[in-house]
C-alpha positions in Angstrom: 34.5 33.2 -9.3 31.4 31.0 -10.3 29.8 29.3 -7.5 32.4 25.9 -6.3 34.5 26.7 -8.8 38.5 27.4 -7.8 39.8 30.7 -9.3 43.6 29.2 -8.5 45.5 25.9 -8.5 46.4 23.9 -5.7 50.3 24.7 -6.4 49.6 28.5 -6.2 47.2 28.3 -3.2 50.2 26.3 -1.6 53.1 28.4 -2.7 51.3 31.7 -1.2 50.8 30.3 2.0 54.5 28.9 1.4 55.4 32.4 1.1 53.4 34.0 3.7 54.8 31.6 6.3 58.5 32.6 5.4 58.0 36.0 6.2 56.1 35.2 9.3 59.5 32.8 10.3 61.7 36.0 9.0 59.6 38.3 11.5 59.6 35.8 14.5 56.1 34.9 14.3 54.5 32.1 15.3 50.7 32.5 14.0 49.3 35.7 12.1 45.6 36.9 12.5 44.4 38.1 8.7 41.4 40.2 8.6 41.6 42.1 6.0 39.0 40.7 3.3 41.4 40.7 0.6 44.3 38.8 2.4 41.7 36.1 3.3 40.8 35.9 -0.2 44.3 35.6 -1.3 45.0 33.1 0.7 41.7 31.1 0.4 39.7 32.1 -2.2 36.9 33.3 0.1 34.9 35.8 -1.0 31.4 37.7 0.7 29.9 40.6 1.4 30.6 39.3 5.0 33.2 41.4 6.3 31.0 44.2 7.7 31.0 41.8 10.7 34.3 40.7 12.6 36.1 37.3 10.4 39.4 36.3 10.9 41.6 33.8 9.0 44.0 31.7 11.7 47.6 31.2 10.3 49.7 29.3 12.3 53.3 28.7 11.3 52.5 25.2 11.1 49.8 23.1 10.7 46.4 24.0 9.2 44.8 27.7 9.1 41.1 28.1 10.1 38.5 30.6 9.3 36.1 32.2 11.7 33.2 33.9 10.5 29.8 34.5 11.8 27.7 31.2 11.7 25.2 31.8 8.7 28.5 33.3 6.5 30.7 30.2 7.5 27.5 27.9 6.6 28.1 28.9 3.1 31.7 29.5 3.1 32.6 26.0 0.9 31.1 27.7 -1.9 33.9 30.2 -2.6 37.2 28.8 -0.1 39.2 25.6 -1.2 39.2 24.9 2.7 37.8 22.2 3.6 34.8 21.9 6.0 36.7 21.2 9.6 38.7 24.3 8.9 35.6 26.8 8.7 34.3 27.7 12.2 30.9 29.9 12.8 31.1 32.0 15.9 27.0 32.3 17.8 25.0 34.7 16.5 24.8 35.8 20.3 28.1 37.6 19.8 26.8 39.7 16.9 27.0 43.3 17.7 27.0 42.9 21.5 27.6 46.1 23.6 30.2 44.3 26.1 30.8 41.2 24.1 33.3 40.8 20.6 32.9 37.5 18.6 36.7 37.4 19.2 35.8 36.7 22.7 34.4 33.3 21.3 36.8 32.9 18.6 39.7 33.0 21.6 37.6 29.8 23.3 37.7 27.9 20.6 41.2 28.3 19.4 41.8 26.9 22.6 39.5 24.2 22.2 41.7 23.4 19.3 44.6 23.7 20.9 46.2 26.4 18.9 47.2 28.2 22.0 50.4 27.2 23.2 51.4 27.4 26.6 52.8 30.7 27.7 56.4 30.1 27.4 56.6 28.6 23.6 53.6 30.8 22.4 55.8 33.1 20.5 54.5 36.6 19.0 51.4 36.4 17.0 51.0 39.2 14.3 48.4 41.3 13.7 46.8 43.4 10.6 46.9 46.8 13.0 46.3 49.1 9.6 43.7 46.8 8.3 40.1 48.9 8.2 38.5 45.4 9.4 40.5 45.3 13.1 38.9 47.6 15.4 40.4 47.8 18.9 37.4 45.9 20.5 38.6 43.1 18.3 42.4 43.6 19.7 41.3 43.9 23.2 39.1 40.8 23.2 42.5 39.1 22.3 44.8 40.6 24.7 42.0 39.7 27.3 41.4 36.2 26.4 45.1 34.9 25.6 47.5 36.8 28.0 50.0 33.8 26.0 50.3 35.7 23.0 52.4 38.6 22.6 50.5 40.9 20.2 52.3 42.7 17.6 51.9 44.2 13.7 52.6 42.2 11.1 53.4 44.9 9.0 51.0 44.4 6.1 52.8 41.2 5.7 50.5 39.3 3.3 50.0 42.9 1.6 53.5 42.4 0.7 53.6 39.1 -0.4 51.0 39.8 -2.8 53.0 42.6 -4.4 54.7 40.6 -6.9 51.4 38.8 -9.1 51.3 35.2 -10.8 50.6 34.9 -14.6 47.1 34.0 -13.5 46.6 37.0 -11.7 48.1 38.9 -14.3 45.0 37.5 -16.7 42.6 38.7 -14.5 44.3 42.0 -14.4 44.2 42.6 -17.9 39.9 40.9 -17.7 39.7 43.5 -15.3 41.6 46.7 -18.0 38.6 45.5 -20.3 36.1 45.9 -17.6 37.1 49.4 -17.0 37.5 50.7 -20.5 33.6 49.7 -20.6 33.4 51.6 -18.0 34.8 54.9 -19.1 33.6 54.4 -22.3 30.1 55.0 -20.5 31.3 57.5 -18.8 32.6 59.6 -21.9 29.6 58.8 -24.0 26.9 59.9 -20.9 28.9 62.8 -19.8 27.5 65.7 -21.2 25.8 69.6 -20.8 22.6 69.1 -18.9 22.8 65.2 -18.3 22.4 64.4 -14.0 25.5 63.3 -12.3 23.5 60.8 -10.6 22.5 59.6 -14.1 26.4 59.3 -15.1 26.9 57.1 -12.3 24.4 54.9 -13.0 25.7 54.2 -16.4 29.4 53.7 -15.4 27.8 51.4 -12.7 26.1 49.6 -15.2 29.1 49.1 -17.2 31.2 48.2 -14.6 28.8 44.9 -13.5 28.0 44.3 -16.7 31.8 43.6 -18.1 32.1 42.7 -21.4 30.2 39.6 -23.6 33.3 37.5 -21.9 34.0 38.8 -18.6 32.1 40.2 -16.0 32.7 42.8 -13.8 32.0 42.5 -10.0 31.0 45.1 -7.5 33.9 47.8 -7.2 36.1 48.2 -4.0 35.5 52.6 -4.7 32.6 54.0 -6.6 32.8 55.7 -9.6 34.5 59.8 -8.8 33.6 62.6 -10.5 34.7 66.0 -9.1 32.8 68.8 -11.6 33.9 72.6 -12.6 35.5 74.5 -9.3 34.8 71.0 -6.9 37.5 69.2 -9.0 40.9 70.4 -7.1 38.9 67.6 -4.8 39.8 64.5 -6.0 38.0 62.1 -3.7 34.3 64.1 -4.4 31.5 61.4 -6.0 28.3 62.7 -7.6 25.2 64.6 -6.9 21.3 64.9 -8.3 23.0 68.1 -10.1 23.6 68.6 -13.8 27.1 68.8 -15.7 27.0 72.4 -17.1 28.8 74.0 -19.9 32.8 75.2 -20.0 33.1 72.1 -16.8 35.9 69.9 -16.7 34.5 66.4 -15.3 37.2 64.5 -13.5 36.2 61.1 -13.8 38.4 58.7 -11.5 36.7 54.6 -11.8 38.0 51.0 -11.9 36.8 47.5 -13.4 37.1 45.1 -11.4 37.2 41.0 -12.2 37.2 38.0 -9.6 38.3 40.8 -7.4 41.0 42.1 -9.3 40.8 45.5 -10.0 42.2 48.2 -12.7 41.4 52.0 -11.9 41.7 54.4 -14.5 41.5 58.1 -14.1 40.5 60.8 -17.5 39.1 64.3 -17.6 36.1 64.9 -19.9 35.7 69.1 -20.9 32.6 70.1 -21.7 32.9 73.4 -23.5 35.9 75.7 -22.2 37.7 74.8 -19.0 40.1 77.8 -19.3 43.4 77.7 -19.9 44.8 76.3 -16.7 43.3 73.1 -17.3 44.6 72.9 -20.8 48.1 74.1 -18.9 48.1 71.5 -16.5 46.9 68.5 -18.9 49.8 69.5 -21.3 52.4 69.1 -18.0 50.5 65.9 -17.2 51.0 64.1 -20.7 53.6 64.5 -20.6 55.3 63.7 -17.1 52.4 60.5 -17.4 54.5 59.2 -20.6 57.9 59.9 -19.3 57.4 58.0 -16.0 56.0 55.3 -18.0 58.7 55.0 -20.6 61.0 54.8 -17.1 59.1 51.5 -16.0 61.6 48.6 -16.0 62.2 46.0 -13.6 65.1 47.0 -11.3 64.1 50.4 -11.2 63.9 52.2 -7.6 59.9 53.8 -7.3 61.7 56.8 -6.2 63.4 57.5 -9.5 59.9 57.4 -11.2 58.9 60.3 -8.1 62.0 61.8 -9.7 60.9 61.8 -12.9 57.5 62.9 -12.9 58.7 65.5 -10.2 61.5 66.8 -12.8 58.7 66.9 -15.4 56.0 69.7 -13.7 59.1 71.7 -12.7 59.7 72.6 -16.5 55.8 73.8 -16.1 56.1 75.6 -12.9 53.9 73.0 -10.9 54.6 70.5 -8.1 52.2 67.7 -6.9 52.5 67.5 -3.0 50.9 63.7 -2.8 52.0 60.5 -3.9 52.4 59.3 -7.8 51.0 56.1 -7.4 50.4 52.5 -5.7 50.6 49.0 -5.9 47.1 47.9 -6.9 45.6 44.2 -7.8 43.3 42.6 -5.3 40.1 44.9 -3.9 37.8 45.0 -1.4 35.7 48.6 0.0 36.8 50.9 1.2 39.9 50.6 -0.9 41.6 49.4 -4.1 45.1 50.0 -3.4 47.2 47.3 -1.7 48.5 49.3 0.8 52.3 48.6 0.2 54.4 50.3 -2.4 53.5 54.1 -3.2 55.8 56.2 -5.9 57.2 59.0 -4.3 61.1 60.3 -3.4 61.0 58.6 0.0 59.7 54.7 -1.1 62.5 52.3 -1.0 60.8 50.1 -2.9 62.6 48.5 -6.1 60.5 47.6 -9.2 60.1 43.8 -10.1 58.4 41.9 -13.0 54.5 41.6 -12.2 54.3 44.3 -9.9 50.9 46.2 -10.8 50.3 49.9 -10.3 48.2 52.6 -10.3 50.1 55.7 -11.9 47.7 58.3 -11.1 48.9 62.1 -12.1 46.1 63.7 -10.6 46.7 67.8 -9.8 44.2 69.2 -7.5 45.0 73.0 -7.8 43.0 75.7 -6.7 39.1 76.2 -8.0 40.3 73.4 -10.9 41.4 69.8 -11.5 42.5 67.5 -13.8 43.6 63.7 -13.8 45.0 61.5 -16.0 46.1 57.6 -14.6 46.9 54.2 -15.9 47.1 50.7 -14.3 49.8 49.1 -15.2 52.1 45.6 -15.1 56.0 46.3 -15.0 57.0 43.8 -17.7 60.3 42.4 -18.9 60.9 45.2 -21.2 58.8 48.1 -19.8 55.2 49.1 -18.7 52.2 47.0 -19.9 49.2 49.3 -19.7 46.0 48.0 -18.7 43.7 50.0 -20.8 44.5 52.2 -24.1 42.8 55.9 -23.7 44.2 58.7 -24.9 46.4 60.6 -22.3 44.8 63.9 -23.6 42.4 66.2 -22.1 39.0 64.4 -23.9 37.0 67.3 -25.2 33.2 67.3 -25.9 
């Protein structure tokens, strides 16, 4: 998003709130409390490195919503939201990291001062974001201290769900965001090699992944660019070290591009030499459960029945993967890029719908080895849209 430019229209700002607010009427709630950075930017466009301090986006079930943010953030805040001035609100910077005081504690004063607290016996049940990584329990108890009118309760990831199911618009930045990250890994396949620094590797897939393409570019990442090495690769969640890559390694590389936000991960394994047979086992079992779960993508499709599958698929070869398949990706902020709603595996509910986006990672984390192979996709009309076009082969160097 440029500088006072809005990323959405009007209509689609209005029908997400629209559809935020019948889900809060469907769950008996009269206001929600969003503090997860990528809800508020979903539903206002807002967007700072601002969140490492307490913020809060105010949605009643009627009426205007208000954002609270420390006072030198909410000074600038007109530059990225579509709010209007009266609607941001700066807490002190008194209340910033206070041993026995929460900017909550002066958020609660002046929600009253605006009187958005109703009186005790119409104040209803207010949800809360009690997964998101940006409420703490200071934050809830400065809350339940300073309104004893509202009944505190989850929300359920409630705007996580509502953003499940993307616009065209955000579908266009999704596939902005597939060219970012083939950029990306194309770095990261051309630097990987025998005797090149890890550190070095992740400075060129960084690189890439700001720099974008001569049309679109990329933004900071909510994850950093992964790259488990040799015997540390049945650790999928490893980054990189001052080391060098040496020879007969299989380099897990696990990175995203990300656009206005939007983000598309991508997972490949480069070998650099010999990896030994397992790997070349297990990346045989992975092509091919990776392109039978994606020729199963179609829009009323349970997520399970892709779990199935993929599950059916490493059986033939003798393997199992204990941990999810994949999840519903699109919107991203650190520490995370997945939107914390659908994940594929036997015991989701969930039902595919058009313009659901995933990340279908078939990563196996075995023992002294690794390998992954992933793709972000769309569920279209008529089957899975892919994000990026890599091979879904073990790349050899």
């Amino acid at each position: 998003m440029y500088l006072g430019a809005q990323l959405f229209s009007d209509e689609e700002y209005a029908s997400r709130l629209q559809k935020v607010r019948l889900h809060m009427d469907r769950q008996g709630l009269s206001a929600i409390v969003v503090t997860d950075p990528a809800n508020i930017y979903y539903l206002i466009g807002y967007n700072a490195w601002s969140f490492y301090t307490p913020q809060m986006l105010f949605v009643p079930i009627e009426g205007e919503m208000i954002f609270f943010a420390r006072e030198m953030d909410a000074n600038g805040a007109h530059r990225t939201t579509w709010l209007p001035p009266e609607q941001i609100v700066g807490y002190p910077e008194s209340y910033v990291q206070r041993p026995h005081l929460h900017p909550f504690d002066w958020v609660a004063w002046a929600l009253r001062q605006r009187h958005q607290i109703a009186p005790a016996s119409r104040a209803g049940s207010v949800g809360l974001e009690m997964d998101s990584n940006f409420f703490t329990p200071k934050a809830y108890r400065a809350l339940f201290n300073a309104i004893p009118e509202w009944k505190l309760v989850d929300n359920f990831e409630l705007v996580n769900w509502v953003r499940l199911i993307k616009s065209e618009p955000e579908i266009q930045l999704m596939r902005q965001a597939g060219m970012v990250c083939s950029e990306a890994m194309r770095a990261a396949i051309d630097t990987i090699d025998v005797g090149v620094r890890q550190c070095d590797a992740a400075a060129a897939i960084s690189q890439a992944q700001i720099t974008g393409t001569d049309r679109f570019g990329g933004d900071y990442p909510a994850i950093v660019p992964m790259m488990p090495t040799g015997d540390a690769a049945d650790t999928p969640h490893l980054t990189w070290h001052q080391g060098e890559f040496g020879n007969d390694q299989a380099v897990v590389i696990e990175l995203t591009g990300a656009h206005n936000r939007y983000h598309c991960p991508l997972a490949r394994t480069v070998s650099l030499g010999d990896p030994g047979k397992e790997v070349d086992y297990v990346a045989e079992a992975v092509a091919e459960g990776l392109n039978n779960v994606l020729d199963a993508v179609k829009p009323g499709v349970a997520t399970r029945e892709l779990a199935s599958v993929w599950n059916w698929t490493l059986a033939k070869y003798g393997l199992e993967k204990p941990s999810r398949l994949g999840y519903s990706i699109g919107i991203g902020y650190p520490p995370d890029w997945g939107e914390r709603t659908v994940s594929i595996r036997t015991e989701d509910e969930s039902i595919l719908e058009e313009n659901m986006t995933f990340h279908i990672i078939a990563g196996m984390w075995m023992r002294g080895y690794g390998y992954e192979c992933s793709e972000s996709i769309r569920v279209g009309a008529n089957g899975a849209e892919t994000f990026t076009s890599f091979p879904r082969e073990l790349i050899r160097k």
